[in-house]
PyMOL commands that place a pseudoatom at each C-alpha (Angstrom):
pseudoatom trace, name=CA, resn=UNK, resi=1, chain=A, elem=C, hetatm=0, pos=[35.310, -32.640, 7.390]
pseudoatom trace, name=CA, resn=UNK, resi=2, chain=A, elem=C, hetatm=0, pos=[34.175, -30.265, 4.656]
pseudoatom trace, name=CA, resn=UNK, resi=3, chain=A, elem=C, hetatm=0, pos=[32.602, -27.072, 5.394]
pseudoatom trace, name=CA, resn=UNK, resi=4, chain=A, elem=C, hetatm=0, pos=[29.167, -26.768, 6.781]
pseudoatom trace, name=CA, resn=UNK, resi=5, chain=A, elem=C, hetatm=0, pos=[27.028, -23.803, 5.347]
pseudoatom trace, name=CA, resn=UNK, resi=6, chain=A, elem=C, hetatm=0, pos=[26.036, -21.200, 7.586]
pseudoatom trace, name=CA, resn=UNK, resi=7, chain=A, elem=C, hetatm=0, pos=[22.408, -21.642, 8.735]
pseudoatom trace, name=CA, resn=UNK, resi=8, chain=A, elem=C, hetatm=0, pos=[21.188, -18.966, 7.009]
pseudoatom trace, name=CA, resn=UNK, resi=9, chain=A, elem=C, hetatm=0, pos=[21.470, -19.937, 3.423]
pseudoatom trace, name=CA, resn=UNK, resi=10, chain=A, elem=C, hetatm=0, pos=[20.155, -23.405, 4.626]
pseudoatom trace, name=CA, resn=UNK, resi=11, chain=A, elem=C, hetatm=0, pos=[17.194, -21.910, 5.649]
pseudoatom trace, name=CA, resn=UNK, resi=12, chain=A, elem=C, hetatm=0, pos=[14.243, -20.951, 2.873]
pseudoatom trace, name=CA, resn=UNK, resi=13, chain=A, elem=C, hetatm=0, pos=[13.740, -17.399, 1.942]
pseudoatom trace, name=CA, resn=UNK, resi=14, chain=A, elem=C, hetatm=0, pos=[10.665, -16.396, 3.691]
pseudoatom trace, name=CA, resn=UNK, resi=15, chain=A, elem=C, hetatm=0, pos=[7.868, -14.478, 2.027]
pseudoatom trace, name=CA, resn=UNK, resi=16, chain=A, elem=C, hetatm=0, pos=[6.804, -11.431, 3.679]
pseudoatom trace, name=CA, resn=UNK, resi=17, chain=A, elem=C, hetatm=0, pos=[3.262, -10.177, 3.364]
pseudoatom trace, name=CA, resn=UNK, resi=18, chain=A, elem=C, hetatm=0, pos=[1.771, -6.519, 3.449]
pseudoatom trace, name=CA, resn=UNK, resi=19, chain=A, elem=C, hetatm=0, pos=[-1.254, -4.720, 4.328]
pseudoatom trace, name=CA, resn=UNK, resi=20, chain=A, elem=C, hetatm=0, pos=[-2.216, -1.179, 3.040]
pseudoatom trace, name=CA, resn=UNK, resi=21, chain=A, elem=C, hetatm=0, pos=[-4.831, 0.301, 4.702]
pseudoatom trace, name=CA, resn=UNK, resi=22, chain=A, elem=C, hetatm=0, pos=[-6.857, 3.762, 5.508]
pseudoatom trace, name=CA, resn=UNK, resi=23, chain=A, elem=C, hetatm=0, pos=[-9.076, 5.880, 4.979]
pseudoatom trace, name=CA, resn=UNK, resi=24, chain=A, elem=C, hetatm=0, pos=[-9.857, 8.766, 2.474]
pseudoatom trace, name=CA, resn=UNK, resi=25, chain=A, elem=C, hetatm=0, pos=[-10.909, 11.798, 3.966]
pseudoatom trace, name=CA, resn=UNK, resi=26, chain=A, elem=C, hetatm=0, pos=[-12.378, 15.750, 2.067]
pseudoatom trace, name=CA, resn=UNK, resi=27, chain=A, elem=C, hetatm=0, pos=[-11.286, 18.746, 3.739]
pseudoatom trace, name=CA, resn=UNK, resi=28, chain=A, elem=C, hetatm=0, pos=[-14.118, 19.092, 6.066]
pseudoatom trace, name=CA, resn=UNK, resi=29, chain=A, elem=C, hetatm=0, pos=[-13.054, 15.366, 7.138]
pseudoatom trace, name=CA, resn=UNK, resi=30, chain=A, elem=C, hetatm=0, pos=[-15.825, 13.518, 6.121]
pseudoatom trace, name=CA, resn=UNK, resi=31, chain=A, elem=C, hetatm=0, pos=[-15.495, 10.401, 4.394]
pseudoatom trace, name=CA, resn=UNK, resi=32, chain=A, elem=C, hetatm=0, pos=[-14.984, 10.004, 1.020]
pseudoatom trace, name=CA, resn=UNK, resi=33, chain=A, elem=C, hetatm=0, pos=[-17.193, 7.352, -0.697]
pseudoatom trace, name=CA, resn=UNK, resi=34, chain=A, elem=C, hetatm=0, pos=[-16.055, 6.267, -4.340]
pseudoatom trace, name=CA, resn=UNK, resi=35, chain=A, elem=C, hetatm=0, pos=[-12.792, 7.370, -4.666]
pseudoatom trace, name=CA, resn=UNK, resi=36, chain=A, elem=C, hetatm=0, pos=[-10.050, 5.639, -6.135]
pseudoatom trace, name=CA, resn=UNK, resi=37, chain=A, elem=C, hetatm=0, pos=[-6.763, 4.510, -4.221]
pseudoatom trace, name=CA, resn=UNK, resi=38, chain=A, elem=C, hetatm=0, pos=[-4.264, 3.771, -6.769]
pseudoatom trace, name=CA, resn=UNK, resi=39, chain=A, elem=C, hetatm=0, pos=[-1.039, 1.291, -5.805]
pseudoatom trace, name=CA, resn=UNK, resi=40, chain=A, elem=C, hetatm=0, pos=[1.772, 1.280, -8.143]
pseudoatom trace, name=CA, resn=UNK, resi=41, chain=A, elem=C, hetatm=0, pos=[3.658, -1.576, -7.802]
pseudoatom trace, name=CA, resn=UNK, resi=42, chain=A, elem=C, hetatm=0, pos=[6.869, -0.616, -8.813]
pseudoatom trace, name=CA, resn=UNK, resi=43, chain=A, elem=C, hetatm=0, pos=[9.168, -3.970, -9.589]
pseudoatom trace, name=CA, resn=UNK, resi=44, chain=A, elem=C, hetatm=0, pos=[6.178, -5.177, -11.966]
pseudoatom trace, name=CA, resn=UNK, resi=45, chain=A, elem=C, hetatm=0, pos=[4.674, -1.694, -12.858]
pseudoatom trace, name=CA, resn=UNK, resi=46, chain=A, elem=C, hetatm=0, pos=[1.410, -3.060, -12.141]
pseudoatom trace, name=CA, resn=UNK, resi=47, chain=A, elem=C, hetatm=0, pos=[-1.860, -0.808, -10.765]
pseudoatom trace, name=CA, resn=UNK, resi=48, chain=A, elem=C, hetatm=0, pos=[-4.022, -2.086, -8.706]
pseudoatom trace, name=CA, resn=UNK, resi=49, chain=A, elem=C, hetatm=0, pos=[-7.140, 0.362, -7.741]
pseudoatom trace, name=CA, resn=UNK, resi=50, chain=A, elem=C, hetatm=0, pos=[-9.340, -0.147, -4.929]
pseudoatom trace, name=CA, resn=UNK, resi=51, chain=A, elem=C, hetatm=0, pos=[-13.004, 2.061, -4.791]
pseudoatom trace, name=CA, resn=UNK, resi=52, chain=A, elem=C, hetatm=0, pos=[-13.377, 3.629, -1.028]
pseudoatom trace, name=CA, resn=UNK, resi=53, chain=A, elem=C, hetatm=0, pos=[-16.414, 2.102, 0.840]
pseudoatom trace, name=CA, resn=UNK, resi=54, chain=A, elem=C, hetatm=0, pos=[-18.955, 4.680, 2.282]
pseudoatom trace, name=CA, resn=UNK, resi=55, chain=A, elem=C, hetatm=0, pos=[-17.032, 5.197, 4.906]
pseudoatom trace, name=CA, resn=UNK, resi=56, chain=A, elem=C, hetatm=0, pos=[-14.066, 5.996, 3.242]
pseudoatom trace, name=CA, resn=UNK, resi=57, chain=A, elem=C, hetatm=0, pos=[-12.119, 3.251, 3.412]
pseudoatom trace, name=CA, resn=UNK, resi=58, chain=A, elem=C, hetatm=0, pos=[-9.982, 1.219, 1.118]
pseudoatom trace, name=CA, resn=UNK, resi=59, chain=A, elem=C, hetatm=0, pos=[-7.912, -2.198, 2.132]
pseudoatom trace, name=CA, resn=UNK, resi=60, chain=A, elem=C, hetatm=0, pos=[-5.477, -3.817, 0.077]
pseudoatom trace, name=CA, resn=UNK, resi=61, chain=A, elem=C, hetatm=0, pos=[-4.181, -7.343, 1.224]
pseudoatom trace, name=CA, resn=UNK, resi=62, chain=A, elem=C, hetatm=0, pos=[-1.526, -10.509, 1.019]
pseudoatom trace, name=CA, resn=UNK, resi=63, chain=A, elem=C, hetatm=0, pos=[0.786, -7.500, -1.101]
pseudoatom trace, name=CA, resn=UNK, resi=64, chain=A, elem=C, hetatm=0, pos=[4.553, -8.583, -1.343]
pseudoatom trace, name=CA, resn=UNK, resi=65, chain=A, elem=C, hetatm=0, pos=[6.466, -7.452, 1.415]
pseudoatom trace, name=CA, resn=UNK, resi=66, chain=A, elem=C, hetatm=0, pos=[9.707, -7.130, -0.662]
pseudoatom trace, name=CA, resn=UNK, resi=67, chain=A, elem=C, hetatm=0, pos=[8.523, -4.410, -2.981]
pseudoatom trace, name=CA, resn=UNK, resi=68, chain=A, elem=C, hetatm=0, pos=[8.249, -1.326, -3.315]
pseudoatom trace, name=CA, resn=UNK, resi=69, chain=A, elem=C, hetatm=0, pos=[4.713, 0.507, -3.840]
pseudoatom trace, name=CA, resn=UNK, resi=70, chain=A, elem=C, hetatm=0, pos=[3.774, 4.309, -4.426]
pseudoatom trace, name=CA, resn=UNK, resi=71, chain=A, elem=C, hetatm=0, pos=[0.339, 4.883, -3.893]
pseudoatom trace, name=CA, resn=UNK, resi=72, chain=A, elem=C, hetatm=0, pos=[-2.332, 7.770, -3.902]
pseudoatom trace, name=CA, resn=UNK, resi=73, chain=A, elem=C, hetatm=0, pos=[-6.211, 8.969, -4.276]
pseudoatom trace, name=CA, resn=UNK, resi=74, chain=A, elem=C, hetatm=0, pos=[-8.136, 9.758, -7.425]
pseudoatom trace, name=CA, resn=UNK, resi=75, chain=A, elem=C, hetatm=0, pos=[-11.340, 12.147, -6.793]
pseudoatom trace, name=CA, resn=UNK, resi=76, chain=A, elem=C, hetatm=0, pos=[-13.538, 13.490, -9.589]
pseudoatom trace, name=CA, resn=UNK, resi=77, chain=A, elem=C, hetatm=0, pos=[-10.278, 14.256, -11.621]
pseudoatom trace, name=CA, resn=UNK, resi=78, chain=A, elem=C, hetatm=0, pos=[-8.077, 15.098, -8.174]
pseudoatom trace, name=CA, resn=UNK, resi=79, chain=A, elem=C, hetatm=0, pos=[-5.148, 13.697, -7.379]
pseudoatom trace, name=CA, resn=UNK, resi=80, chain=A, elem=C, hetatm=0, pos=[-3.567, 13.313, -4.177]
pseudoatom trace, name=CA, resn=UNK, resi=81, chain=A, elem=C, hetatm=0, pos=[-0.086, 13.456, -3.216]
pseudoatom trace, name=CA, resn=UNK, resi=82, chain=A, elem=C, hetatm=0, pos=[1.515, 9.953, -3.651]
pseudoatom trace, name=CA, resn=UNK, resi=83, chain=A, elem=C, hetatm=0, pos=[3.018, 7.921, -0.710]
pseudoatom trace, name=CA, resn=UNK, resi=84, chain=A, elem=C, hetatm=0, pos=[6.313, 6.244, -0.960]
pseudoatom trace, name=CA, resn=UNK, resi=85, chain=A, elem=C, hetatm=0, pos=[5.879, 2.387, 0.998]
pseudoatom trace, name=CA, resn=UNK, resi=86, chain=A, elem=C, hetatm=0, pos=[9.578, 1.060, 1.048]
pseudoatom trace, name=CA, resn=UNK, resi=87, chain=A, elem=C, hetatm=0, pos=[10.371, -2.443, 0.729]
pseudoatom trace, name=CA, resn=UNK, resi=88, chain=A, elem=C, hetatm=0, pos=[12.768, -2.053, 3.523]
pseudoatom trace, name=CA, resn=UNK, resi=89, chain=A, elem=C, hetatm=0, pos=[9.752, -1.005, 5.715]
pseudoatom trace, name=CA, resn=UNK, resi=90, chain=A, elem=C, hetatm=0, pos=[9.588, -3.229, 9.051]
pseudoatom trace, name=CA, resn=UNK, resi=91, chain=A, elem=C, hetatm=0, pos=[5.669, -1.961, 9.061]
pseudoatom trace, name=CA, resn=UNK, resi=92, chain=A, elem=C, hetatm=0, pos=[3.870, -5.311, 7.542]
pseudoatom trace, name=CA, resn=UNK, resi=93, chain=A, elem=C, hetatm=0, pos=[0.184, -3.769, 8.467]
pseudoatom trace, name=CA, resn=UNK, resi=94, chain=A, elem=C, hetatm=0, pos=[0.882, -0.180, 6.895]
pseudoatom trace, name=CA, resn=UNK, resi=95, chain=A, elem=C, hetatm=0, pos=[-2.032, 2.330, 7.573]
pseudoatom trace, name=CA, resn=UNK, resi=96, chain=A, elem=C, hetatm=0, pos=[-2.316, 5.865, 5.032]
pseudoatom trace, name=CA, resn=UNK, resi=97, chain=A, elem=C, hetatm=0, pos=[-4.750, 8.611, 5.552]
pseudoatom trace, name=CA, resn=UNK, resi=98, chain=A, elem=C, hetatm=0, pos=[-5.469, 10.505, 2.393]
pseudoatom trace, name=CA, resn=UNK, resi=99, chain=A, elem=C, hetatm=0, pos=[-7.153, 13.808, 2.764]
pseudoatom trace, name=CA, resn=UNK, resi=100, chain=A, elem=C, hetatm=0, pos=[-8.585, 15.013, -0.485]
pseudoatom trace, name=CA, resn=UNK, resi=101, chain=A, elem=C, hetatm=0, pos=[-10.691, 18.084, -1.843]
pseudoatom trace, name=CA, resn=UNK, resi=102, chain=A, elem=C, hetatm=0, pos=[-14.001, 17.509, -3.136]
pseudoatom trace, name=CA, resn=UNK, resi=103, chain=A, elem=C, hetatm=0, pos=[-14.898, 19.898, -4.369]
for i in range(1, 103): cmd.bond("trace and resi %d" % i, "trace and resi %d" % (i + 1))
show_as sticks, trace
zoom trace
């Protein structure tokens, strides 16, 4: 009998999905309508932007799970810190606070 393969490589890669989430914050921590989250996605070098909601939150979805991303908040010429979001994260459903001066 010839060798079976291991039932791992008979099985089909699964695709894994991510979530970012959060909320943009000012100092005073009110929310933060109109500011831009920026996601880098860094295999493709794409950017996708997302524009907070009144209350200050932004939601990207169905992002791959097998990238990596940096990511960070735009405000009336601002600019955050960036977050690092690791492909080797086990965190599908990530959640980032940004806290940003306004002023």
């Amino acid at each position: 009998m010839l060798g079976a393969l291991p039932v791992a490589a008979q099985m089909p890669t699964q695709a894994t999905v991510r979530t970012l989430s959060g909320i943009v914050t000012d100092t005073n921590h009110e929310p933060v309508r109109g500011a831009v989250v920026e996601l880098h996605n860094e295999s493709s070098q794409a950017l996708m932007t997302y524009i907070t909601e009144a209350n200050g939150t932004y939601n990207f979805k169905r992002l791959d799970g097998n990238t990596d991303y940096e990511v960070w908040v735009v405000f009336r010429g601002r600019h955050s810190p960036s977050h690092a979001i690791s492909k080797f994260d086990s965190h599908m459903a990530k959640v980032i606070n940004f806290t940003i001066r306004t002023y």
